[in-house]
N, C-alpha and C positions, 0 to 999 in steps of 0.2 A: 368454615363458610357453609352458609346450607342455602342450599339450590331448589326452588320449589318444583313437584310435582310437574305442575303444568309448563314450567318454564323448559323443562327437558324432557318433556314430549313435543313441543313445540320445535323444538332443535330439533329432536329427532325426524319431525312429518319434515318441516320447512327446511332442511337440509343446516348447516352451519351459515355461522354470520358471514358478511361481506369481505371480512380480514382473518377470517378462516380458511386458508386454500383446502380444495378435497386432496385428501392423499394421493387417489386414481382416477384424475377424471374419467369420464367417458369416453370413447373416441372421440365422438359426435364436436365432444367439449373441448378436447385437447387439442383437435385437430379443426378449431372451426375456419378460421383464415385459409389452411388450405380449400375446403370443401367448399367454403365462398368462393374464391376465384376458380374453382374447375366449374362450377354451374356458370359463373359467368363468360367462361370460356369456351361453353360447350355448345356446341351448335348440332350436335349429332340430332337423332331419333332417342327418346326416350320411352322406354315402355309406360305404361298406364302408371301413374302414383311414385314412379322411381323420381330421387331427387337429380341423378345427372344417369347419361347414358351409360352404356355399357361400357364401352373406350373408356371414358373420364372415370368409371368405377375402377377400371384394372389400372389407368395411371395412378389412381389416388394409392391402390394397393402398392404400384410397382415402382413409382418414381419419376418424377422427368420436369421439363424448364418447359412452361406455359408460355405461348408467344408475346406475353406484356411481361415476361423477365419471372415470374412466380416458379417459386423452385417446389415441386412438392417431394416431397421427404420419400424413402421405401417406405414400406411398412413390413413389407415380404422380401427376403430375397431369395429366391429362386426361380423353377422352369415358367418362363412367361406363359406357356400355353396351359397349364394350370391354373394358375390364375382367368385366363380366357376363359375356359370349358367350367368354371366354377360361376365364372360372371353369365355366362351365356345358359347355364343350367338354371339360372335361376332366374332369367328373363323368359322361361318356357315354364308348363305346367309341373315340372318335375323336382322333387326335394330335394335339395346336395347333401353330402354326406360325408364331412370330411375326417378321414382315415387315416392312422398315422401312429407311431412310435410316441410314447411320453414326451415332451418336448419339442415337437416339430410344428409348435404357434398353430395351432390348429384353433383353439379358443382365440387367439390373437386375431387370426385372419377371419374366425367365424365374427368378433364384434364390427372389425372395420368394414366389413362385406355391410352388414347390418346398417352400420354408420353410412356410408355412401349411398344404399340403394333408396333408404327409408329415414335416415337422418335421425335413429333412433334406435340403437342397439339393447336397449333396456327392457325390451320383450324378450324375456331371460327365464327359461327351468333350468331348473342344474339337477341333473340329475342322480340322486343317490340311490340305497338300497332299498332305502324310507319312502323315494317318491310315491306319492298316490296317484291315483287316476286323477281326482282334482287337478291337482294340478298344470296337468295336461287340460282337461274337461274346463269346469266350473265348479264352485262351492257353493254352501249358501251361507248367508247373514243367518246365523240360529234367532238370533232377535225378534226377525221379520217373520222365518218362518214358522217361529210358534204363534207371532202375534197375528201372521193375517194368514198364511200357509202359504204354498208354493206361488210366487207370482217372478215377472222379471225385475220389480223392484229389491226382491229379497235373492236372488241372483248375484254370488260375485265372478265376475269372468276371469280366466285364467290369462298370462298371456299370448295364449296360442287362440284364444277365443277374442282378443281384443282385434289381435293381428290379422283374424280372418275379418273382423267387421270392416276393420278401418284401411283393407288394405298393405300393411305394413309387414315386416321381416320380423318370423319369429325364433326364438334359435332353443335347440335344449342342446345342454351340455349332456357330456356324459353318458350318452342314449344307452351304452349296455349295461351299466351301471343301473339302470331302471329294473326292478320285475319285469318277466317278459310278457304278464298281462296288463302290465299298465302300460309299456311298449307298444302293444297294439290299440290301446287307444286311436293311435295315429292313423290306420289303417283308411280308417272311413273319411277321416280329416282330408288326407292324404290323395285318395284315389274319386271320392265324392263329391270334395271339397264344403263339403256341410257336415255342422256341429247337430247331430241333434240333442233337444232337450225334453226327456219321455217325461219328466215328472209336467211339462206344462204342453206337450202335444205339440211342439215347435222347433223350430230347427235353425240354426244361424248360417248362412251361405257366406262360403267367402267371396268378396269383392276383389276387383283385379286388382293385382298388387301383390296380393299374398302371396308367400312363400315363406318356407322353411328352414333352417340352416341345423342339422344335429353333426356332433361331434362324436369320435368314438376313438377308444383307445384301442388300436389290433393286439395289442397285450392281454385284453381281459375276454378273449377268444374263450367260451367256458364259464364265464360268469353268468351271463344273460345274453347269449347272442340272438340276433336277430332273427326272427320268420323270417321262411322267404316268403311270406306274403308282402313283408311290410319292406323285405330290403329291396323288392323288386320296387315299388316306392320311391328310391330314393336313385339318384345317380352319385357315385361312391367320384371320387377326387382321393386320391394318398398323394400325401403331404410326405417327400423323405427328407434322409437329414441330409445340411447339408454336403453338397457333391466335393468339397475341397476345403483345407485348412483357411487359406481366405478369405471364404465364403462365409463360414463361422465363427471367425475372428472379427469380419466387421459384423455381424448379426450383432455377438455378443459385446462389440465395443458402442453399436448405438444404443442397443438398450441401455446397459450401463449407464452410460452418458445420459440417457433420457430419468433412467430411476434417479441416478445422481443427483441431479437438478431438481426433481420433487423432494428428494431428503434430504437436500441442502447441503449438499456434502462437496468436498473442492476436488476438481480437476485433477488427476492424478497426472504429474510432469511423467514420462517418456515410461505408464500405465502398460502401455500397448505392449512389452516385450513379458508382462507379467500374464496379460491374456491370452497371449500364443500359447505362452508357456501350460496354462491351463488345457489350454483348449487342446493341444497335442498329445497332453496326457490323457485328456479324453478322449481322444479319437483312438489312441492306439491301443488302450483298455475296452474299448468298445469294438474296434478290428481285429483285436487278437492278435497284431503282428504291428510291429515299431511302421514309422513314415516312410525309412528305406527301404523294407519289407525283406529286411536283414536278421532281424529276431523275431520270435513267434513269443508269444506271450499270454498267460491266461487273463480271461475276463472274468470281471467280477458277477455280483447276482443283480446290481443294479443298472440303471439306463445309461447312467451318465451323458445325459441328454445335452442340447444347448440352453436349454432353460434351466439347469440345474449349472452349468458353468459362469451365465449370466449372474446366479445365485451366490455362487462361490466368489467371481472376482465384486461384487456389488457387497459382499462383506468384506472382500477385506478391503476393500477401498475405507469402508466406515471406519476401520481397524486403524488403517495407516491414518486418517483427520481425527479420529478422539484421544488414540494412544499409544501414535510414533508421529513423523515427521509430514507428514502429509505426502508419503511418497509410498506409495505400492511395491512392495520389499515382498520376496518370496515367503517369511515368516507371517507375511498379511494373509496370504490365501491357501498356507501349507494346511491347516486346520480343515479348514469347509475342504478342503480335496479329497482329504481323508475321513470328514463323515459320508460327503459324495459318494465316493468308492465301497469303503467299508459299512455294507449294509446288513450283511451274515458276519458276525465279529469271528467265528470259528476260522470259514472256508476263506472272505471275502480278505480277512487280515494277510493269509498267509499268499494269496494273491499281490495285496499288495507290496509284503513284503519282497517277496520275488522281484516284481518290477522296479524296484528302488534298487535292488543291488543288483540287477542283471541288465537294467537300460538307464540307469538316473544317474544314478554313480560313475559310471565310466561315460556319458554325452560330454561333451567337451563346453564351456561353459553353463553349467548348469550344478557344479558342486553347491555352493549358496542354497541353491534350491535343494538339493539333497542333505545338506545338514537340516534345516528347515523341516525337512518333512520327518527322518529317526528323528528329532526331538519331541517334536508332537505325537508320532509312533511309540516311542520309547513307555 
């Protein structure tokens, strides 16, 4: 079949057709029903351009039954006052800055903050080691500016430059992950709140509304960390993991449940004793000591985060619907456990081997699960 040129640029600008679902929608998109009924519910103060108040932004993050019956979903769960001091941070002139361990929904919570405040999460850098200053800044159209030279038509704005004109939330991922002189681009952004533009003697002020969301992994402490000119900048929020087996059993059983449903995949019948199961062994490999705090244990070299467990059982769910029974069997998620874990094959193996024969092996229903994982070890 041959697909023309224009026809798949076309796709590409104007996004997929009508009976193409996106794989990830947006928040903005996925979650539009609830963010309709909190603006129509909200009676609060809203600051300048925000789409619902402060309140209805931390419900929308944290959950709860609207008084005409609308249930809205978590999106977060953890310390409510967190969420608060993250909402309330960013209804004042100050950057937030959320800090946290691989996995602790930091990007999760940086787009839905976005979504609720500004109804547009897609004011997006991501920041790598490649970032440019552009990117933060402005580029130009080479086109324009050979053909007429520096003007604002030949101008393309970044968008951290859109977010300051228009008001709007804008978020960079990744912030240490940046060179630490493209990192301070922000600086002047930040504390000035004007872009200037020296090739045209002009400068963009941001309008109220504006603010900033960066993300940072406390892991990559040593890569590109922050001035303090520019951390003083920001008011920092850490995101921990969470506080209980619980806690992260239902995190990782709604995501599931939510990827599920975009990949079309069926409902795992009685799922939930397979993601304890996961989820336990990452806690205890990540604390260093078993749930009873009866054996000590070594840890491996990786995170084994909740966003790497949500990884693990969401494969083997797919595992058990293509190729077993449709049912979530420890042989579905023994594999991802073990590339989870086993990240340094030298150090990381002999770790895990430990923990199989010194906590797996002797837990009292849980053998299944230890045949399951020596065979994929083996």
């Amino acid at each position: 079949m041959t697909v023309s040129v224009n026809t798949a640029v076309t796709t590409a600008v104007n996004g997929p057709k009508d009976d193409a679902a996106a794989l990830r929608p947006h928040a903005e998109d996925a979650f539009a029903d609830e963010l309709k009924a909190l603006a129509a519910a909200d009676d609060r103060p809203r600051p300048a351009r925000w789409r619902l108040s402060p309140w209805a932004v931390a419900t929308y993050l944290l959950g709860g039954t609207l008084p005409d019956g609308t249930v809205i979903t978590p999106k977060y769960v953890g310390p409510r006052r967190l969420v608060e001091v993250a909402v309330t941070t960013l209804a004042t002139d100050r950057a937030l800055l959320l800090l946290g361990v691989p996995g602790t929904a930091k990007t999760w919570v940086s787009e839905h903050l976005a979504a609720a405040v500004s109804g547009d999460s897609t004011l997006l850098v991501q920041g790598t080691a490649g970032t440019p200053e552009e990117a933060i800044r402005y580029g130009w159209n080479y086109a324009q500016l050979l053909a007429h030279g520096p003007s604002r038509d030949a101008l393309v704005p970044s968008p951290v430059m859109r977010a300051m004109s228009e008001g709007m939330t804008a978020r960079v991922e990744e912030l240490t992950r940046i060179p630490a002189d493209v990192q301070d681009t922000l600086i002047t952004i930040l504390s000035e709140k004007t872009l200037p533009i020296a090739e045209l003697g002009q400068e963009v002020q941001a309008v109220r509304g504006f603010n900033l969301i960066a993300t940072a992994n406390d892991r990559d402490r040593g890569v590109n960390e922050l001035s303090s000119a520019l951390r003083r900048r920001f008011n920092t929020v850490v995101l921990p993991l969470p506080e209980s087996v619980e806690a992260e059993v239902d995190i990782v059983s709604r995501r599931v449940d939510q990827l599920g449903r975009s990949l079309d995949l069926p409902t795992a019948p009685d799922g939930i004793a397979e993601i304890r199961r996961v989820v336990t062994v990452f806690r205890e490999l990540r604390d260093g000591v078993t749930a009873d705090g009866r054996t000590k244990v070594k840890s491996p070299s990786g995170t084994l985060s909740t966003a790497e467990a949500i990884s693990v059982v969401t494969n083997g769910l797919a595992l058990s619907a293509h190729f077993g029974d449709g049912i979530l069997r420890p042989a579905d998620v023994a594999a991802g456990i073990l590339g989870a874990v086993v990240r340094d094959p030298a150090a990381d193996r002999v770790v895990w081997q430990e923990y199989l024969e010194a906590v797996v092996r002797e837990r009292e229903g849980w053998k299944d699960f230890y045949r399951a994982c020596r065979e994929v070890s083996a």
